[in-house]
Residue frames as a rotation matrix with the C-alpha (Angstrom) as fourth column:
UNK 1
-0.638 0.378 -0.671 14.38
0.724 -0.003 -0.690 -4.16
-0.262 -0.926 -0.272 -2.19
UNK 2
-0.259 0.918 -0.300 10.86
0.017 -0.306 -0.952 -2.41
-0.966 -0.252 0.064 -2.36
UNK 3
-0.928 -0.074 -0.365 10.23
-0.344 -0.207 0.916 -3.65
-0.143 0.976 0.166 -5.89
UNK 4
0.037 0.987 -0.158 6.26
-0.879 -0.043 -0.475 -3.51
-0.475 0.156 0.866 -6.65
UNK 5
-0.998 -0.060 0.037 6.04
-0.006 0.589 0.808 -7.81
-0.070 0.806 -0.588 -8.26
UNK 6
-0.575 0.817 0.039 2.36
0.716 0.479 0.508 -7.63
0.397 0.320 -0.860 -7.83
UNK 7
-0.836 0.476 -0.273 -0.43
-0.223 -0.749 -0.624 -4.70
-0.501 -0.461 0.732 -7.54
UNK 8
-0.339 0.909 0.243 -4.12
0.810 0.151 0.567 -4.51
0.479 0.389 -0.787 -7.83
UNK 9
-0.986 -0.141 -0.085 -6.23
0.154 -0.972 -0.177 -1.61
-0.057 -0.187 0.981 -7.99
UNK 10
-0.424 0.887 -0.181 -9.54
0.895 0.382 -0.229 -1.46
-0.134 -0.260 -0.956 -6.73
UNK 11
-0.532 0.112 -0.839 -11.15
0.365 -0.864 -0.347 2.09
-0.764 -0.491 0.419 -7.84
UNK 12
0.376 0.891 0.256 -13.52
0.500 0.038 -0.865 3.42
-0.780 0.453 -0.431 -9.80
UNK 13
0.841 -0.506 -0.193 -11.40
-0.523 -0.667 -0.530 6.18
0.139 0.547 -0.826 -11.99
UNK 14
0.603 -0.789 0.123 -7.91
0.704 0.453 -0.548 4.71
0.377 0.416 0.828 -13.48
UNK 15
0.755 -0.565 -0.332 -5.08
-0.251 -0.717 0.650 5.62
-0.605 -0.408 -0.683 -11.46
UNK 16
0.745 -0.594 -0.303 -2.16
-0.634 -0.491 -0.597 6.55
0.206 0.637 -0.743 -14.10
UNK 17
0.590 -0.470 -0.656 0.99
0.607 0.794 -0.023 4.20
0.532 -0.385 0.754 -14.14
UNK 18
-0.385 -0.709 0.591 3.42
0.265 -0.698 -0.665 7.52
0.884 -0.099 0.457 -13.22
UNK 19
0.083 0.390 0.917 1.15
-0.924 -0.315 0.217 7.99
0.373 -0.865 0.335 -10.17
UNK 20
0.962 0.099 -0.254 1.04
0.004 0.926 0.377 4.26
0.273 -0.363 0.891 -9.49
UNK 21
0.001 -0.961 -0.278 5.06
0.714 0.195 -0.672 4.15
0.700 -0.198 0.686 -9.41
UNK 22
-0.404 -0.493 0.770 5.57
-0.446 -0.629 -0.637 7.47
0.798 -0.601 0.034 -7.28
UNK 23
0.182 0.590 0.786 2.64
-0.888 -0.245 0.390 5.67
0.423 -0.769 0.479 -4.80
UNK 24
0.792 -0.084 -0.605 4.19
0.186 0.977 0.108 1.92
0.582 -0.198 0.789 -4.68
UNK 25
0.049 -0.865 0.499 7.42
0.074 -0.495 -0.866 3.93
0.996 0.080 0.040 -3.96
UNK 26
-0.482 -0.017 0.876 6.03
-0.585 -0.738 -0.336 5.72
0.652 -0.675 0.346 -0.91
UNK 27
0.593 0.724 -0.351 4.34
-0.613 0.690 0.385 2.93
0.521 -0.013 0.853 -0.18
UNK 28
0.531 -0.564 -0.632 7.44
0.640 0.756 -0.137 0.60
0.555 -0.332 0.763 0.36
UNK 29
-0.309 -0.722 0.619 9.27
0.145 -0.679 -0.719 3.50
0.940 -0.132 0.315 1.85
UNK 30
-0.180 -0.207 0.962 7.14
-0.962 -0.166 -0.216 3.65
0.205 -0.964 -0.170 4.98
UNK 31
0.716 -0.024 -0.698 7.07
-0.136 0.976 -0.173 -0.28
0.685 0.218 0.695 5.02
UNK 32
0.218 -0.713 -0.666 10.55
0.578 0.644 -0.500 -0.72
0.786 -0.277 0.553 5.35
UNK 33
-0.655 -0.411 0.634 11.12
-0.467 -0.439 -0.767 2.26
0.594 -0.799 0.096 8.40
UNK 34
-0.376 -0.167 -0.912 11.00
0.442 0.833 -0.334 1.21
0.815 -0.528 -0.240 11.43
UNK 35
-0.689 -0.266 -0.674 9.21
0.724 -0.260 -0.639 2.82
-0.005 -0.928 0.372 14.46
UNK 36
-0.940 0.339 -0.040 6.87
-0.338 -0.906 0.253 5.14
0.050 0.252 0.967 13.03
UNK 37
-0.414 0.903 0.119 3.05
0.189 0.213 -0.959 4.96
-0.891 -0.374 -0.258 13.39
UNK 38
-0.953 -0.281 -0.116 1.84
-0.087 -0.111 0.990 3.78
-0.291 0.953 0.082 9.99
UNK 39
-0.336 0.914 -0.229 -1.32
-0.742 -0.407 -0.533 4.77
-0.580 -0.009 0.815 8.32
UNK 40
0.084 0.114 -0.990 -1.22
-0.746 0.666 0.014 1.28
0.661 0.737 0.141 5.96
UNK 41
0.517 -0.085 0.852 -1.63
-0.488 0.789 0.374 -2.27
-0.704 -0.609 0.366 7.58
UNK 42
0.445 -0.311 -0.840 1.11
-0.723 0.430 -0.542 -4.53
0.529 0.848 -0.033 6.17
UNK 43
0.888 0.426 0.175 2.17
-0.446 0.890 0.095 -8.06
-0.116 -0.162 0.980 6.79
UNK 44
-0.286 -0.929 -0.235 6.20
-0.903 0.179 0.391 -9.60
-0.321 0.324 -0.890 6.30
UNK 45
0.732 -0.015 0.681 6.04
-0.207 0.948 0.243 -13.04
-0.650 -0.319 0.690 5.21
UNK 46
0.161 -0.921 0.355 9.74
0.974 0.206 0.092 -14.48
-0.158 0.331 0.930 4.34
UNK 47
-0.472 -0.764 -0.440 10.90
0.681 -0.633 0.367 -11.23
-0.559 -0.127 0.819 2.09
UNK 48
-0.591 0.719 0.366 7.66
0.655 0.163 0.738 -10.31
0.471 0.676 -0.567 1.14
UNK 49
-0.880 0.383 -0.281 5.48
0.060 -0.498 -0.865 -7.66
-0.471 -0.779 0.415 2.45
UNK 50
-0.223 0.845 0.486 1.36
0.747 -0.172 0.642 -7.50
0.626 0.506 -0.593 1.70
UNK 51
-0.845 -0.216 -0.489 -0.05
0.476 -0.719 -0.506 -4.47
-0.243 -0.660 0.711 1.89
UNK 52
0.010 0.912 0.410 -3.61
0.977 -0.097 0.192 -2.71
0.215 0.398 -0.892 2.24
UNK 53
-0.935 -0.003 -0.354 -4.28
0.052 -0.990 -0.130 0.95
-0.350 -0.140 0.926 2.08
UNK 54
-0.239 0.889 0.390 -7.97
0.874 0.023 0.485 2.24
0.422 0.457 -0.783 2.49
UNK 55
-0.742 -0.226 0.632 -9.35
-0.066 -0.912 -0.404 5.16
0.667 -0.341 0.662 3.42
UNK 56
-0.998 -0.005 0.056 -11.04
-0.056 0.205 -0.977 5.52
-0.007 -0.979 -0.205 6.57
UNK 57
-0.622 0.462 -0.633 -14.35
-0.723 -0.648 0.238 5.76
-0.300 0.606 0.737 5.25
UNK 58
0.199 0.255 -0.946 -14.34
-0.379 0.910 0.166 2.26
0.904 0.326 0.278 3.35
UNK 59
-0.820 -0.284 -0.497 -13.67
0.136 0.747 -0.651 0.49
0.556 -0.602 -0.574 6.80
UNK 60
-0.687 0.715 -0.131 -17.18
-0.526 -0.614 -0.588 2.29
-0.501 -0.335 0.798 8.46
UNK 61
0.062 0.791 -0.609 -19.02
-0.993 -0.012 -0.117 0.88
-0.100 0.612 0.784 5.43
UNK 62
-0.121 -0.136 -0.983 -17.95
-0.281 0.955 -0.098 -2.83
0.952 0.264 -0.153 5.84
UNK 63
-0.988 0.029 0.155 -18.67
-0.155 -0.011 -0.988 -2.73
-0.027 -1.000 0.015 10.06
């Protein structure tokens, strides 16, 4: 449970893999709680979860 099988990284400046693990981490961590207002839009399908994270910014510039 919250193992990272597939990640892509849109960004201009290489995020590290040691930063990539601590953020997939925290990532699946507020996934899997329940009840909390979450700052990431994610999706279940079967035992699968997709997830996007952008900053608030990049969603302005695509409107």
């Amino acid at each position: 449970q919250g193992q990272t099988r597939f990640s892509r990284y849109y960004t201009e400046i290489p995020v590290p893999s040691e930063e990539r693990e601590v953020m997939e981490a925290e990532i699946s961590r507020r996934c899997l709680k329940r009840g909390e207002k979450q700052d990431i839009q994610n999706r279940r399908y079967a035992s699968l979860f997709f997830v996007i994270g952008f900053e608030e910014d990049e969603v302005s510039k695509e409107c």
